[in-house]
N, C-alpha and C positions, 0 to 999 in steps of 0.2 A: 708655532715654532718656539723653540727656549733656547735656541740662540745656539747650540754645540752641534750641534749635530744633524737637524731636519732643514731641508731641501725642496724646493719644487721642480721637477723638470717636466717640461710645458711643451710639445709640439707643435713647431709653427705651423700655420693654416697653409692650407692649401693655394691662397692667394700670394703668397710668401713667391713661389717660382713660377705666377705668371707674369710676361712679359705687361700685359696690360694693369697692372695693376700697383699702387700705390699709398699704401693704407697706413694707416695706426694699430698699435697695440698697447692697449692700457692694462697695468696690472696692479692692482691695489688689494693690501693684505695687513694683517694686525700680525708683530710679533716681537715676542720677549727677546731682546736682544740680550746676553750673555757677555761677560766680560774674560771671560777662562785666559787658556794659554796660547788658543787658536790667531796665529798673526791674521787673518781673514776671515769671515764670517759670511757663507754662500747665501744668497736668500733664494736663486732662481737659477736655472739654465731655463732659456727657450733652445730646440733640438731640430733638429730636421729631419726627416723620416727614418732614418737611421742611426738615430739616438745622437749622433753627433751634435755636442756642445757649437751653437752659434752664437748668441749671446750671451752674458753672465752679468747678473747684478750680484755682487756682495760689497762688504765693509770691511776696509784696509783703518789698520788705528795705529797712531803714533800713540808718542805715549803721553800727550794731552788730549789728543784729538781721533776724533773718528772719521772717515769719508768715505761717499757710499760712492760705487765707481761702477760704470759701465763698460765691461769688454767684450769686444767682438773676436771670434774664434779663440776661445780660452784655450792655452797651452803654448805649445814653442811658438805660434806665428800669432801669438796675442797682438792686441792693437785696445789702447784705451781709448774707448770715442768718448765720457768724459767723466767727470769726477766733482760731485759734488762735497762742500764742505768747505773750511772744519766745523765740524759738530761736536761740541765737548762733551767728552767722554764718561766724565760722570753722571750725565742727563742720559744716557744711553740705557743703564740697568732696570729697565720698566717696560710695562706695554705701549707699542707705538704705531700707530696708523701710517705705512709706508707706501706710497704710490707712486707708481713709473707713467711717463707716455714716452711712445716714440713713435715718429711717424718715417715710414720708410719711403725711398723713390726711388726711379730706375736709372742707373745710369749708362748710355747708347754708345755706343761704338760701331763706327764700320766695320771692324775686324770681326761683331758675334754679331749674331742672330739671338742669343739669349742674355739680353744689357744687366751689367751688374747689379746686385742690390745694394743700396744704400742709402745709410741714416741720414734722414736733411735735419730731425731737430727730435731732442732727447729732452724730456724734464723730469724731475723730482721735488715731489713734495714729503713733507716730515709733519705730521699731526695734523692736515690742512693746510701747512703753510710752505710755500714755494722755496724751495735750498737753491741758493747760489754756486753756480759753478768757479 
């Protein structure tokens, strides 16, 4: 990635819409973060079988600081589940070992037969080492 412009969009598995199931997704990548004019910096959609944005990691930067942030259904009905950082900004211009985990679970309701999906616990690390939220 060099930071402007390249993207991954990742289709979630198949375990994603079964009711019995409860898993993780780990995503770990190397990339030239970029400092341009871009207020945001995409690194990832995961999608659902119809290309539709479910998850998004990118990095939101103030203008000392960076922070990489997770959101769930990117666009009008975004929802941050959460936001690591700050990360100073001038340590960003380089190549960087970025790694996600999240582990998802079901959440039940009498009202469905098909219980919501839902993130119980999100992490991020930066070069091997764990960011605080």
């Amino acid at each position: 990635f060099d930071g402007d412009d390249d993207m991954l969009l990742y289709p979630l598995p198949d375990w994603k819409r079964s009711v019995n199931s409860g898993n993780m997704l780990w995503v770990d990548m190397w990339v030239s973060i970029g400092l341009g004019s871009n207020p945001d910096v995409l690194l990832m959609d995961a999608a659902d079988l119809q290309l539709n944005s479910v998850l998004r990691w990118h990095i939101t930067f103030t203008t000392h600081d960076a922070f990489f942030q997770l959101t769930l259904h990117p666009g009008k009905d975004e929802r941050v589940v959460k936001r690591w950082g700050p990360i100073p900004k001038q340590s960003l211009p380089a190549w960087h070992h970025v790694a996600f985990t999240v582990r998802f679970a079901r959440q039940f309701s009498p009202y469905s037969f098909d219980p919501a999906l839902v993130i119980a616990q999100a992490y991020f690390f930066l070069d091997g080492e764990a960011v605080d939220a």
